[in-house]
Backbone as CSV, one residue per row, in Angstrom:
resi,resn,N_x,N_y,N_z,CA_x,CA_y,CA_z,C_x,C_y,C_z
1,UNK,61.674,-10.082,-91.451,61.597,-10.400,-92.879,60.193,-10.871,-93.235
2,UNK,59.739,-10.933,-94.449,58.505,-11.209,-94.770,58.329,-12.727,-94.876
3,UNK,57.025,-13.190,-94.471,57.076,-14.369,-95.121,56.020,-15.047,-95.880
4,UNK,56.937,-15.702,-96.798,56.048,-16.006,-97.770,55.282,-16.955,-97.634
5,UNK,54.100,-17.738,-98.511,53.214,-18.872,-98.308,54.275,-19.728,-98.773
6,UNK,55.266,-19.682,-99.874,56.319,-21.162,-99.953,57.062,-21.367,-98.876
7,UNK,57.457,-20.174,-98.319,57.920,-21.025,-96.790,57.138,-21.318,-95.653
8,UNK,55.916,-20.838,-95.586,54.983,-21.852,-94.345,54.727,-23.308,-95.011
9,UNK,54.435,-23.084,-96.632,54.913,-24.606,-97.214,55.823,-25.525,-96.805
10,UNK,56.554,-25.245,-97.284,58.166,-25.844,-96.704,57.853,-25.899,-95.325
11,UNK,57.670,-25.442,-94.672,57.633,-25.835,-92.771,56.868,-27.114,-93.023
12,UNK,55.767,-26.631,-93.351,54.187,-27.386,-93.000,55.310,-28.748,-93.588
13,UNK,55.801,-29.492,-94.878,56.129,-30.290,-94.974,57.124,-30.606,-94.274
14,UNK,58.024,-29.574,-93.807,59.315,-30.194,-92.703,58.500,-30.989,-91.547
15,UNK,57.450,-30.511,-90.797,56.982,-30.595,-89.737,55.506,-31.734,-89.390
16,UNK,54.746,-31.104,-90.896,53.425,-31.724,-90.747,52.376,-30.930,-89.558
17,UNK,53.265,-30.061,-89.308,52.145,-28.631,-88.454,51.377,-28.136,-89.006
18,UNK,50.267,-27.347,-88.693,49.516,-26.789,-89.439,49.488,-25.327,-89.863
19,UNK,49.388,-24.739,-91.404,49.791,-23.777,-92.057,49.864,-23.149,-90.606
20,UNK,48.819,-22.309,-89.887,48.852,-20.625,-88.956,50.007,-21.281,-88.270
21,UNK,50.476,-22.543,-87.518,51.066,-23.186,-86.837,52.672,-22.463,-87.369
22,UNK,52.641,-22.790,-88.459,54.072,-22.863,-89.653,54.623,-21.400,-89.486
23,UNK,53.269,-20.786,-89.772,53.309,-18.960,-89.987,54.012,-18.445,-88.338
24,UNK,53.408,-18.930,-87.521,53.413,-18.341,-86.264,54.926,-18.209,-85.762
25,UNK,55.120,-19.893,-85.854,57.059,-20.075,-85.534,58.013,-19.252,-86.695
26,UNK,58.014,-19.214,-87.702,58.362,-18.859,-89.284,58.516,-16.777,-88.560
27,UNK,57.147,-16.826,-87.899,57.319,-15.002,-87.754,58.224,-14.706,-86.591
28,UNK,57.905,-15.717,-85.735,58.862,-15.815,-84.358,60.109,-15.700,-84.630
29,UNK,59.960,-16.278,-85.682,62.064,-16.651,-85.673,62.466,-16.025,-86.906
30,UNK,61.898,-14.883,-87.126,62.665,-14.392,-88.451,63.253,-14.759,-89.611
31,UNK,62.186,-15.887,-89.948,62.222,-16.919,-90.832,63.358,-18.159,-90.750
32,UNK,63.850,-18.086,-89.520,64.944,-19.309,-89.404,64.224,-20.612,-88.992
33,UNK,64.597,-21.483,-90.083,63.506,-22.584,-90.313,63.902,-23.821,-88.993
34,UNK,65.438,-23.656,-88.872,66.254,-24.711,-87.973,65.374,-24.050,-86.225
35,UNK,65.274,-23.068,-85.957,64.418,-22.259,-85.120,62.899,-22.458,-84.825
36,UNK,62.558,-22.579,-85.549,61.136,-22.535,-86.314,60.854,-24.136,-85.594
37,UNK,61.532,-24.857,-86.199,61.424,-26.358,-86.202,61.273,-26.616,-84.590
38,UNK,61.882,-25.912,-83.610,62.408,-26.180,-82.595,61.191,-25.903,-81.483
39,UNK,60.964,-24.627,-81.837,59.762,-23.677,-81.521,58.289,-25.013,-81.603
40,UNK,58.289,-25.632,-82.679,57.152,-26.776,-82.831,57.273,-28.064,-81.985
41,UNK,58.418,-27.995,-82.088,58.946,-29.363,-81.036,58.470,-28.997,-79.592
42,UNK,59.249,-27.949,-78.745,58.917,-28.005,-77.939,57.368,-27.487,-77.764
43,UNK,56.548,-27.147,-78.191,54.789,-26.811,-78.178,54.318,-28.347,-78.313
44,UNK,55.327,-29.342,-78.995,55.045,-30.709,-78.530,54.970,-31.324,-77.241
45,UNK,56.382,-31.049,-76.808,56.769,-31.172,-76.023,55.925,-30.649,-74.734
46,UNK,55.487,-29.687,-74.733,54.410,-28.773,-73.320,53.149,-29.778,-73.897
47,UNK,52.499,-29.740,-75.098,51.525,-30.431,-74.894,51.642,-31.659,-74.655
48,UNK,52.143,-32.575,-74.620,52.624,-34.356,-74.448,52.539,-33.852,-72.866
49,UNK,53.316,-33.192,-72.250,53.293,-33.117,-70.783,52.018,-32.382,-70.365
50,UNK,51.338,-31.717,-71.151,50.116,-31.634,-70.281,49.080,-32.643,-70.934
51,UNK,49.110,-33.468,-71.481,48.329,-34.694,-71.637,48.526,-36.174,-70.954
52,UNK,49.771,-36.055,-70.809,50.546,-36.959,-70.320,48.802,-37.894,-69.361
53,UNK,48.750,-37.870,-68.598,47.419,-38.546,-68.146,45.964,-38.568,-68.562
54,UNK,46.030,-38.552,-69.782,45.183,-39.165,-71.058,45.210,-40.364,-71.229
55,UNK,44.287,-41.383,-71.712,44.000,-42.293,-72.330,44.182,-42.435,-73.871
56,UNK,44.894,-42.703,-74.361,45.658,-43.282,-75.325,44.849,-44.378,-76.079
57,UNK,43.829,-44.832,-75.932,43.568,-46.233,-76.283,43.031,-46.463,-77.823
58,UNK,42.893,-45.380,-78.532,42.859,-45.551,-80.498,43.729,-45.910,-80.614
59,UNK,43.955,-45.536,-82.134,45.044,-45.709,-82.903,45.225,-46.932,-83.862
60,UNK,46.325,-46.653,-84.490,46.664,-47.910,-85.702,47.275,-49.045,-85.582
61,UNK,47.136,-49.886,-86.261,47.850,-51.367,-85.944,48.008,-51.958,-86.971
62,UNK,49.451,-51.568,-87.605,50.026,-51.883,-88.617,51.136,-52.889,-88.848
63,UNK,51.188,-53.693,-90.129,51.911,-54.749,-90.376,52.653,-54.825,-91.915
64,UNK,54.083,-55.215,-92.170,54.332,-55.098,-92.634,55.529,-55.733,-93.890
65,UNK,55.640,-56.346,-94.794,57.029,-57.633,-94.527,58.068,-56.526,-95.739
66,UNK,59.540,-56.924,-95.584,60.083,-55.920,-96.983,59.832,-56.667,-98.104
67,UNK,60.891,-56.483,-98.731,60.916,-56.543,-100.170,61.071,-57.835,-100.473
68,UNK,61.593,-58.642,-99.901,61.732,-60.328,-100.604,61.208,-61.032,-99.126
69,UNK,60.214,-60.752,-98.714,58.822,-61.073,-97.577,59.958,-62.412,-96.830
70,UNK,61.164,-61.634,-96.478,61.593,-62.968,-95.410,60.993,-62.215,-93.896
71,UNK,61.293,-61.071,-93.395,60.930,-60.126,-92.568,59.695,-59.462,-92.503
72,UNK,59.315,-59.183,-91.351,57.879,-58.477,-91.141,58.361,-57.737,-90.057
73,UNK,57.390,-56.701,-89.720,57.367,-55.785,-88.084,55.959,-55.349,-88.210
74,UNK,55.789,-55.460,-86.834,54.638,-54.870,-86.769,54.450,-53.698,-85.369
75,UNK,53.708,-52.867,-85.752,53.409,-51.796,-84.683,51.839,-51.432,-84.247
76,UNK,52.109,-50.506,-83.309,51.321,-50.113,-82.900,51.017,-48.706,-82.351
77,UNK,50.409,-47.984,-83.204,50.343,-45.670,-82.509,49.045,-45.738,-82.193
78,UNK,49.442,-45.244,-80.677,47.939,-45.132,-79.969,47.610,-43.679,-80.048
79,UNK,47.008,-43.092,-79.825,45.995,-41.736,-80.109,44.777,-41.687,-79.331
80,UNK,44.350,-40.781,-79.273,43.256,-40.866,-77.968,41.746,-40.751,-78.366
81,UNK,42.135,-40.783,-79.880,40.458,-40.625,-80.686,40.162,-41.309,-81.941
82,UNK,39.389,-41.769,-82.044,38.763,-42.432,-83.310,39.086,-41.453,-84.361
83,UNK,38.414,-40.208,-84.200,38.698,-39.348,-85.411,40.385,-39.115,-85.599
84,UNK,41.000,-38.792,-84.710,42.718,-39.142,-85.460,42.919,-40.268,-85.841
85,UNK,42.767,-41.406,-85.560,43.059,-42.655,-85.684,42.316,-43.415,-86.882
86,UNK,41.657,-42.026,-87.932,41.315,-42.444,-89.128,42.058,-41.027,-89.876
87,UNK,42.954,-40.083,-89.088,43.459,-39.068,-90.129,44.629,-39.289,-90.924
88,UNK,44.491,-39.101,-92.243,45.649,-39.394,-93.301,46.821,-39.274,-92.921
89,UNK,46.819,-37.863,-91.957,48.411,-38.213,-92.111,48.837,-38.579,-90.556
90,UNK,47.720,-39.068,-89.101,48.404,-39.852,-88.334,48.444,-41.487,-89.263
91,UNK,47.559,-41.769,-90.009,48.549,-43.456,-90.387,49.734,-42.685,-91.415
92,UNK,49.577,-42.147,-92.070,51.040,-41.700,-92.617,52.146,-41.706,-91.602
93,UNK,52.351,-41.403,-90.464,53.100,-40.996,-89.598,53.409,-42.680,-88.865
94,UNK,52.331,-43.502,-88.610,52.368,-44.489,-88.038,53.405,-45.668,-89.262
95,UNK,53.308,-45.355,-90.249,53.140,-46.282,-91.821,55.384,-45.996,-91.529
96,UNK,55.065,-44.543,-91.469,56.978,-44.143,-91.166,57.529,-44.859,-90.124
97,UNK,56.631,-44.937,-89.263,57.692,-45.642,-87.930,57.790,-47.104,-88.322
98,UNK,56.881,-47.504,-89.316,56.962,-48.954,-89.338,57.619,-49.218,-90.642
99,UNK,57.952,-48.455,-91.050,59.273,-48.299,-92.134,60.577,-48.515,-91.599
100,UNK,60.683,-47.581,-90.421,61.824,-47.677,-89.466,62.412,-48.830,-88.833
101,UNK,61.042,-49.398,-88.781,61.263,-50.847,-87.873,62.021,-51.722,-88.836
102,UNK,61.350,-52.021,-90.135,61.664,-52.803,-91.070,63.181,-52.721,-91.661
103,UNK,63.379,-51.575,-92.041,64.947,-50.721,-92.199,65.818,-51.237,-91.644
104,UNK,65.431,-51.107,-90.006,66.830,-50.889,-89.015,66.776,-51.953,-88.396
105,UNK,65.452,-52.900,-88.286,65.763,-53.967,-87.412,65.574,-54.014,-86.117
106,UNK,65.099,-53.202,-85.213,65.525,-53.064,-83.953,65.283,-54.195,-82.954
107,UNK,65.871,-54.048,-81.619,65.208,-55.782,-81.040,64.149,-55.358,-80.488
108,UNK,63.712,-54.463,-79.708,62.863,-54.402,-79.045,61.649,-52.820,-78.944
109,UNK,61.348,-52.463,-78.302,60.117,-51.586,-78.514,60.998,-50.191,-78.032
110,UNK,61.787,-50.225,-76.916,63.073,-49.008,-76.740,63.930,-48.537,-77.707
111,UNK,64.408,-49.565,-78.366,65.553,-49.465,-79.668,64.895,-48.939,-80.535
112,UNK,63.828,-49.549,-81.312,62.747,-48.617,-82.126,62.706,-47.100,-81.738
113,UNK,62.468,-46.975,-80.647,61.838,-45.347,-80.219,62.785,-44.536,-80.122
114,UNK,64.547,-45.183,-79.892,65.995,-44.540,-80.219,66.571,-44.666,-81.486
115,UNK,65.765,-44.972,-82.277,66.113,-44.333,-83.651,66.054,-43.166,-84.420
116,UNK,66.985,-42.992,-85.425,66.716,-41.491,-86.008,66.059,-41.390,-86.773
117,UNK,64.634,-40.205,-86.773,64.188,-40.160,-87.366,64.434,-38.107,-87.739
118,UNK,64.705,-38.504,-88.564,64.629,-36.519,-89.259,65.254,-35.930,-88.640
119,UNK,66.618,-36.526,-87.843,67.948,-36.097,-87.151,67.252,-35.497,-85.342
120,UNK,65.954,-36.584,-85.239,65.755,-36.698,-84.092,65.498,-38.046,-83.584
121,UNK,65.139,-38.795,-82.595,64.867,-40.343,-82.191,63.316,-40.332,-82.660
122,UNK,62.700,-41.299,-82.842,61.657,-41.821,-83.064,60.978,-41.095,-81.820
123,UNK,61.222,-41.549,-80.617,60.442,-41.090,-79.727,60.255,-39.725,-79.576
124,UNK,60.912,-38.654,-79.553,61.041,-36.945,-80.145,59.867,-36.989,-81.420
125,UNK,60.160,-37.391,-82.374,59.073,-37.519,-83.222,57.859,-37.605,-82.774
126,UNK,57.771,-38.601,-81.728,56.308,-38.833,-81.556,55.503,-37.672,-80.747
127,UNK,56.627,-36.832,-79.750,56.478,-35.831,-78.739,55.981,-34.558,-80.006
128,UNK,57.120,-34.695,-80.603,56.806,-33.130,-81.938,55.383,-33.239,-82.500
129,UNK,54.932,-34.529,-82.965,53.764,-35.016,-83.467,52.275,-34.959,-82.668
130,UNK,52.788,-34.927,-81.458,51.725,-34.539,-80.544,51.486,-33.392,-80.475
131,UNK,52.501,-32.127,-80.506,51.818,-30.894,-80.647,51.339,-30.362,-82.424
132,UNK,51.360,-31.261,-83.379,50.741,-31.169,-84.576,49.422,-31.224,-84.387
133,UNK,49.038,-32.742,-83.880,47.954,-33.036,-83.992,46.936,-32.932,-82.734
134,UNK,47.476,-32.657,-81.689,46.734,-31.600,-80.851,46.148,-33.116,-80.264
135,UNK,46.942,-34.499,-80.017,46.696,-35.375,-78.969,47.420,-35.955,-78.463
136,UNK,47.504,-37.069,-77.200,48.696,-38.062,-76.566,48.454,-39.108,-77.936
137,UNK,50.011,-39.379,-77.967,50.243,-40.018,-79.125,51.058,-40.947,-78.238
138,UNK,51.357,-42.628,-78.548,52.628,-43.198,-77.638,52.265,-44.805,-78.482
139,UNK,53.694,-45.131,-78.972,53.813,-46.071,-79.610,53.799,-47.275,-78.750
140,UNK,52.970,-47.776,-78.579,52.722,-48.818,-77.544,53.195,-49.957,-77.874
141,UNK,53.215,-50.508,-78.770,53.688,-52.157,-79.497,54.689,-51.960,-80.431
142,UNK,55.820,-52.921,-80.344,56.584,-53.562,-81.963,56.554,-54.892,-81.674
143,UNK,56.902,-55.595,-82.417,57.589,-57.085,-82.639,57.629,-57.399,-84.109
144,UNK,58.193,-58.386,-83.996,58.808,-58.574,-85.728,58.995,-60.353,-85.858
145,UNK,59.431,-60.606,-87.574,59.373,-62.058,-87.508,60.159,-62.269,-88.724
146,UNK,61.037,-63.370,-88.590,61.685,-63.716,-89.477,61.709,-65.096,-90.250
147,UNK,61.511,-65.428,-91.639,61.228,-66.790,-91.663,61.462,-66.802,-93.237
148,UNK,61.369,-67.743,-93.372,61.668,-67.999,-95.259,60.939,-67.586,-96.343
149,UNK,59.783,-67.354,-95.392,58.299,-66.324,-96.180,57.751,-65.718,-95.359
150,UNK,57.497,-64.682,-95.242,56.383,-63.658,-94.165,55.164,-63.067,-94.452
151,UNK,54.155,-63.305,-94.439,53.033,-62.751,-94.493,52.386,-61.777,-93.951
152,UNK,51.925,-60.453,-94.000,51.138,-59.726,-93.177,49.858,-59.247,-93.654
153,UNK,49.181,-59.241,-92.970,47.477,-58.542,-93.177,47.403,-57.785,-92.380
154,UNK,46.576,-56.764,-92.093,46.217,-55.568,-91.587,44.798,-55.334,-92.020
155,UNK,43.639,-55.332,-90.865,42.548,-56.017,-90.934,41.675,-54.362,-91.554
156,UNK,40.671,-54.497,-91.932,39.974,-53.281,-92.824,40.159,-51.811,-91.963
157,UNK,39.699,-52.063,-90.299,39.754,-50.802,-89.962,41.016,-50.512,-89.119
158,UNK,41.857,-51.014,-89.079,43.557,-50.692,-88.996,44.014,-50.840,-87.424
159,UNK,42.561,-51.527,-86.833,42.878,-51.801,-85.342,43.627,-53.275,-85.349
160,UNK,43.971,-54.075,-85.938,44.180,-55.506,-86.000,45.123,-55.890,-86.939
161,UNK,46.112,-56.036,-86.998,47.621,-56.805,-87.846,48.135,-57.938,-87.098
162,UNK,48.214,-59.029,-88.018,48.898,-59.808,-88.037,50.221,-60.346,-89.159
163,UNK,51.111,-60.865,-88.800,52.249,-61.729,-89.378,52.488,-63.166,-89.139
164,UNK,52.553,-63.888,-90.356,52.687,-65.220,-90.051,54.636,-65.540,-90.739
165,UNK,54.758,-66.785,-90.464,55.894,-67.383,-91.597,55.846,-68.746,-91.564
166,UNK,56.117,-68.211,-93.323,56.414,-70.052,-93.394,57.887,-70.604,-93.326
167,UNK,57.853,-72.205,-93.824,58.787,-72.770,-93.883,60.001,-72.343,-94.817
168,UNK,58.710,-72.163,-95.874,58.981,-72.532,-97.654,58.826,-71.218,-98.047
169,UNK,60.111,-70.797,-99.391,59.954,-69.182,-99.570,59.425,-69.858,-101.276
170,UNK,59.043,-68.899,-102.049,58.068,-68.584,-103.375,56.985,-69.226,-102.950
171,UNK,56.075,-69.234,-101.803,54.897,-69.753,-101.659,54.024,-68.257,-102.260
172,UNK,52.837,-69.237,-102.970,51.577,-68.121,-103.758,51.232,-67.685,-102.680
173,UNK,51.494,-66.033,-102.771,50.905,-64.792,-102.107,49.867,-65.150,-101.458
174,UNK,48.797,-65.420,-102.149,48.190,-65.523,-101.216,47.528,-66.789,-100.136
175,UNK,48.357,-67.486,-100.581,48.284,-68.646,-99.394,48.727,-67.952,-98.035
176,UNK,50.017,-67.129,-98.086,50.337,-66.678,-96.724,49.117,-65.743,-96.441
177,UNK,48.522,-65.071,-97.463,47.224,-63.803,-96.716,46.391,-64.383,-95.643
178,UNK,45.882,-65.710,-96.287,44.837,-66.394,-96.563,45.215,-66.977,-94.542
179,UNK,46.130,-67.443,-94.686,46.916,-67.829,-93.134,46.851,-66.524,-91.851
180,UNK,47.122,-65.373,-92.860,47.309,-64.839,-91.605,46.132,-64.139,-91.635
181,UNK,45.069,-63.960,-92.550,43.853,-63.442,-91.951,43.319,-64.369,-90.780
182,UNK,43.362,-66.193,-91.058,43.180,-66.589,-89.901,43.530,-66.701,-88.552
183,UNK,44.625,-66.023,-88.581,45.421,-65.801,-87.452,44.714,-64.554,-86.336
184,UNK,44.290,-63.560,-87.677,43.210,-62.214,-87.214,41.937,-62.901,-86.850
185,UNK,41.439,-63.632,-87.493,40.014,-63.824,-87.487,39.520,-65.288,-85.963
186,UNK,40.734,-65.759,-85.932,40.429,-67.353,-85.071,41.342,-67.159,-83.889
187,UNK,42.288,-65.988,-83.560,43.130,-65.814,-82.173,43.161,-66.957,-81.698
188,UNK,44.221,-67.894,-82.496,45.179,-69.337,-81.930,45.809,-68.805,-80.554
189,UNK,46.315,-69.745,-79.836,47.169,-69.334,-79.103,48.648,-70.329,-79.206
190,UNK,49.166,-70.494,-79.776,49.919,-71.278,-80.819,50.490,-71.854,-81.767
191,UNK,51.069,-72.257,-82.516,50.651,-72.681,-84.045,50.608,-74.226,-84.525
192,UNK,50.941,-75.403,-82.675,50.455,-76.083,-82.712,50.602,-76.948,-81.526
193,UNK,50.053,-78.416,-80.466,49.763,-78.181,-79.639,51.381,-78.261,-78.844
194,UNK,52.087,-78.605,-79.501,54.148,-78.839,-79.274,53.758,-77.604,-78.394
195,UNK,53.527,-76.286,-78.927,54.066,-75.065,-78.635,52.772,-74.073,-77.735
196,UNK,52.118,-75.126,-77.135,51.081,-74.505,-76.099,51.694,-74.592,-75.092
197,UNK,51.770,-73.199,-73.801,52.708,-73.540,-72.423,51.685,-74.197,-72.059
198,UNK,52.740,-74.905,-70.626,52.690,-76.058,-69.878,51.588,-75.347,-68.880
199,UNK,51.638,-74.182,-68.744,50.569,-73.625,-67.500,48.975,-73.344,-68.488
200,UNK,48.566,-73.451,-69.999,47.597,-72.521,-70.222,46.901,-74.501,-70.567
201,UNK,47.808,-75.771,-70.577,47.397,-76.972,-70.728,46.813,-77.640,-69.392
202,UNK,47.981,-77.293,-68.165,47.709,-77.385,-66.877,45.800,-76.746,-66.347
203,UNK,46.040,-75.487,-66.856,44.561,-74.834,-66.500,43.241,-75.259,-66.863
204,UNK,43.707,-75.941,-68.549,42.405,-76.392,-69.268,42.160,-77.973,-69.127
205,UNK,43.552,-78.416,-68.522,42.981,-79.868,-67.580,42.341,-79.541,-66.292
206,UNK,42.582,-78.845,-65.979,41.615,-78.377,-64.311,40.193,-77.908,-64.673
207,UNK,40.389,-77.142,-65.842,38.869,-76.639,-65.960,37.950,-77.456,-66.445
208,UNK,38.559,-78.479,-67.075,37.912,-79.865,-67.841,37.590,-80.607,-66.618
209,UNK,38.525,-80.786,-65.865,38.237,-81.810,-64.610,36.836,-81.305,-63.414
210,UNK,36.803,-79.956,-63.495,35.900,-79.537,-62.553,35.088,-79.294,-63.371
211,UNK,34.745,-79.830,-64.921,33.167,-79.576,-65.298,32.497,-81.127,-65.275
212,UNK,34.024,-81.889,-65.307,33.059,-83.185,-65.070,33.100,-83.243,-64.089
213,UNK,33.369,-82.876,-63.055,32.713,-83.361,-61.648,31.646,-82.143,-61.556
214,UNK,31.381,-81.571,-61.625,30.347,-80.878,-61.492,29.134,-81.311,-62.501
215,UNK,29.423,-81.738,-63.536,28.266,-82.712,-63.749,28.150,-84.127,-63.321
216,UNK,28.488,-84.389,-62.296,28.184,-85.802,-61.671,29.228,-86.934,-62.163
217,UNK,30.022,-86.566,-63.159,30.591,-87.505,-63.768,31.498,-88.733,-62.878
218,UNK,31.462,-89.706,-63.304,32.242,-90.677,-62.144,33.725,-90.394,-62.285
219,UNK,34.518,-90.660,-60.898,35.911,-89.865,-60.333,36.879,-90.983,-61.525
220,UNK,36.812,-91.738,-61.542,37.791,-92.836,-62.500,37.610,-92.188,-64.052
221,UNK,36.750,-91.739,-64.385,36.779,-91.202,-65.617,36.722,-89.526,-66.032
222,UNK,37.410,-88.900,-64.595,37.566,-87.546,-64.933,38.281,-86.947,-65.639
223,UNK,40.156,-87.904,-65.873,40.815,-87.356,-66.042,40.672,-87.711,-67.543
224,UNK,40.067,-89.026,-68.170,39.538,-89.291,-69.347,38.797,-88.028,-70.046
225,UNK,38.030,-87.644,-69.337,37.209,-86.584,-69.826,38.098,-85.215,-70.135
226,UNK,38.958,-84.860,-69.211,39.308,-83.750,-69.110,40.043,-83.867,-70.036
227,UNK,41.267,-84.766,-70.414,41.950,-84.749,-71.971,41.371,-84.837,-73.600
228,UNK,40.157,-85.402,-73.349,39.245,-85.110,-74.239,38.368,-83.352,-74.409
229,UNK,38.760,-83.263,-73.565,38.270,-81.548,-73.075,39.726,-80.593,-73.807
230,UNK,40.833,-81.407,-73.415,42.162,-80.768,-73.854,42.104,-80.762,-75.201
231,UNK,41.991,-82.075,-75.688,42.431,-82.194,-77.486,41.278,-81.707,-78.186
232,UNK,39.959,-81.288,-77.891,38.783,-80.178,-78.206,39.670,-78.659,-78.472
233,UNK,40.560,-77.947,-76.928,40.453,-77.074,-77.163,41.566,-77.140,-77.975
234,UNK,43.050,-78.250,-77.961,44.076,-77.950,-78.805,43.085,-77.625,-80.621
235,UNK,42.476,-78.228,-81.065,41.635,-78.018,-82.336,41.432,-77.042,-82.571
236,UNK,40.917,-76.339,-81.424,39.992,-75.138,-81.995,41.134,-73.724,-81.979
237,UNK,42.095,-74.117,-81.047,43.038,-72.886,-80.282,44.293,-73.109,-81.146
238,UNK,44.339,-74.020,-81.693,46.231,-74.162,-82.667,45.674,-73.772,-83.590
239,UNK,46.980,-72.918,-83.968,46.143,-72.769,-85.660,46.546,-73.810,-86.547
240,UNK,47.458,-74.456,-87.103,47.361,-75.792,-87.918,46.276,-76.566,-87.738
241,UNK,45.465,-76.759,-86.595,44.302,-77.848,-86.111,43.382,-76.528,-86.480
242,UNK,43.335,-75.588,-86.202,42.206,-75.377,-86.912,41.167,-75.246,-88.212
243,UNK,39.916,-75.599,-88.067,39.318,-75.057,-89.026,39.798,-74.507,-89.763
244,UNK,39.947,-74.239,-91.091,40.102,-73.345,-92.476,38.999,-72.510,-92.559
245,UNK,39.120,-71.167,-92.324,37.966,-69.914,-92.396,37.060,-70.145,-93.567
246,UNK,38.138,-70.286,-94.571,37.545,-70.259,-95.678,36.644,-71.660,-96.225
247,UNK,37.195,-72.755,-96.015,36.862,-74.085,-96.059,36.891,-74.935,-94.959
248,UNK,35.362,-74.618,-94.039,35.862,-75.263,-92.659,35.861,-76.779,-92.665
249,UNK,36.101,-77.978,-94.064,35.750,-78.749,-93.908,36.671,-79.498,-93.766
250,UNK,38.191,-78.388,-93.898,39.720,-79.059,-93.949,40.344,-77.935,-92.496
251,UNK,41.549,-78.791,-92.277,42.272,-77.759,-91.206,43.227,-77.117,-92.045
252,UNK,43.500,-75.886,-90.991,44.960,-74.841,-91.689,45.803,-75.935,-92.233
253,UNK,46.331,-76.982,-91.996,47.635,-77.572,-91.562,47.241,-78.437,-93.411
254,UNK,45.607,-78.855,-93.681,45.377,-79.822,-94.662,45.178,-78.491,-95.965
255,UNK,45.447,-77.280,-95.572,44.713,-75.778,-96.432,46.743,-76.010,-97.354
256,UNK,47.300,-75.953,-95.713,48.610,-75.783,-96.292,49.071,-76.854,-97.293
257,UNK,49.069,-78.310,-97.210,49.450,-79.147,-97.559,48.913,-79.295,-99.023
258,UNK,47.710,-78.559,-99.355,47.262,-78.460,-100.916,47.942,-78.122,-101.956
259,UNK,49.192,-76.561,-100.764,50.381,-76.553,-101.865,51.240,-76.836,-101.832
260,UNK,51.726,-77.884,-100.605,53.146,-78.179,-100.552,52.724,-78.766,-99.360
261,UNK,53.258,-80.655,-99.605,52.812,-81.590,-98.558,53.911,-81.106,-97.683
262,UNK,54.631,-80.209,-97.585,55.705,-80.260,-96.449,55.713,-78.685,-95.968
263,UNK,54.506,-78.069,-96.261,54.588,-76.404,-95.680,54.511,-76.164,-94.551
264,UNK,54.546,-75.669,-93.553,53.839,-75.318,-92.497,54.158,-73.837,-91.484
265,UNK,53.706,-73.487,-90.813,53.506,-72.206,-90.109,54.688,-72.539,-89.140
266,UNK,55.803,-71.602,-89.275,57.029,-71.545,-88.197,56.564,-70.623,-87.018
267,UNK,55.681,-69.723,-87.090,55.378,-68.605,-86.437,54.349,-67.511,-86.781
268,UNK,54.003,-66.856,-85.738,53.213,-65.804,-86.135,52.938,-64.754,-84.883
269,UNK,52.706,-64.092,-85.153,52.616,-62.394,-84.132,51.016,-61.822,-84.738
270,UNK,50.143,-61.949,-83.752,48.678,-60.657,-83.614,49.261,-59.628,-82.653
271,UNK,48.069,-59.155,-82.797,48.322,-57.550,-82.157,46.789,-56.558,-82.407
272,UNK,45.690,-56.338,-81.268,44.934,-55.589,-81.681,44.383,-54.656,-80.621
273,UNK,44.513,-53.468,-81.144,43.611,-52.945,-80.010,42.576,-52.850,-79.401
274,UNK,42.026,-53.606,-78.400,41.005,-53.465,-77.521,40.117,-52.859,-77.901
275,UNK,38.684,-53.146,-77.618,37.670,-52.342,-78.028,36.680,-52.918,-76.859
């Protein structure tokens, strides 16, 4: 049968393949589109397995909260090149899975990738998507957050998302931005010193203790020193103790309290890719 340019259309949007791509399966299969579709999948499928030992390390890093910002998810589509990892329609594609997340909820980074997407799993998607765009594609990160307000930013060049939450829900928009850009910009490891583990406090009393003895310091006043070494780094490393990006002359915790003496940060999730 003949085929027309509205049905390599129609593919190209079923699929997101490219037009000759559309034409090629479309002529194969005697215009049977359910065929057609299948034909693209598996050319995914052969290419994902002959990439399969590629480096993966682009890609997007997206964040996201719904509609009444109690919920956030955030992800992560790796890609193996800068130039995909600025093409319209891999963050289009990345922007869907993190739709998915938000939707369905999932608990973990497996459940995500066994979801349906276009009456296939997320993870099929990502295989079909690899023979579109002609790279290893592999959703490397989710996590998510739930809280009475959720905030997300997603930093200019789409390698870096974060989510915060607050206590308190109708907090001004952008007080939560304003939080979780610092969350991007100051990599806390906490949100305050309650919630620093017992091994990363343990380490930075040892490392405190062996700089004062290595500067001569006397043995009765090491361990003095070294907790003074601790409550330095709790400051700089919590985010409530820290600095305010914007106004370093107050902390997060005194930024929050400007709009509500009783606000504060329940949580938060970064996420960036390496460079």
């Amino acid at each position: 049968m003949a085929i027309t340019a509205s049905d390599v259309n129609k593919l190209r949007k079923m699929t997101g393949a490219g037009m000759m791509d559309c034409k090629k399966a479309l002529v194969e299969t005697d215009g049977d589109f359910d065929k057609a579709i299948q034909i693209i999948r598996e050319k995914g499928m052969a290419l994902a397995s002959k990439r399969s030992d590629r480096e993966a390390s682009e890609g997007v890093v997206l964040a996201k909260t719904n509609e009444d910002n109690t919920k956030g998810a955030l992800v992560c589509l790796n890609c193996e090149t800068d130039f995909v990892a600025k093409n319209e329609d891999f963050v289009k594609f990345a922007n869907e899975i993190l739709e998915k997340a938000l939707a369905n909820n999932p608990t973990n980074l497996d459940e995500l990738k066994s979801l349906d997407f276009e009456g296939v799993t997320v993870a099929d998607k990502i295989v079909e998507q690899t023979g579109v765009i002609g790279e290893k594609l592999e959703l490397s990160f989710f996590d998510k957050l739930e809280s009475a307000q959720v905030a997300a930013y997603i930093h200019s060049d789409k390698k870096l998302a974060t989510l915060i939450g607050l206590n308190k829900n109708q907090v001004e928009e952008q007080v939560g931005k304003d939080v979780a850009m610092q969350v991007a910009a100051m990599e806390p490891v906490a949100v305050n010193q309650e919630q620093v583990p017992q091994d990363v406090i343990e380490k930075e009393l040892e490392i405190g203790k062996n700089q004062a003895l290595a500067e001569g310091k006397p043995e009765n006043l090491v361990d003095k020193i070294a907790q003074g070494k601790l409550n330095k780094f709790f400051k700089e490393n919590t985010l409530l103790n820290q600095a305010f990006i914007k106004e370093n002359k107050m902390s997060v915790q005194q930024y929050l309290q400007q709009e509500d003496k009783d606000l504060t940060v329940t949580e938060f999730k970064r996420y960036s890719i390496k460079q």
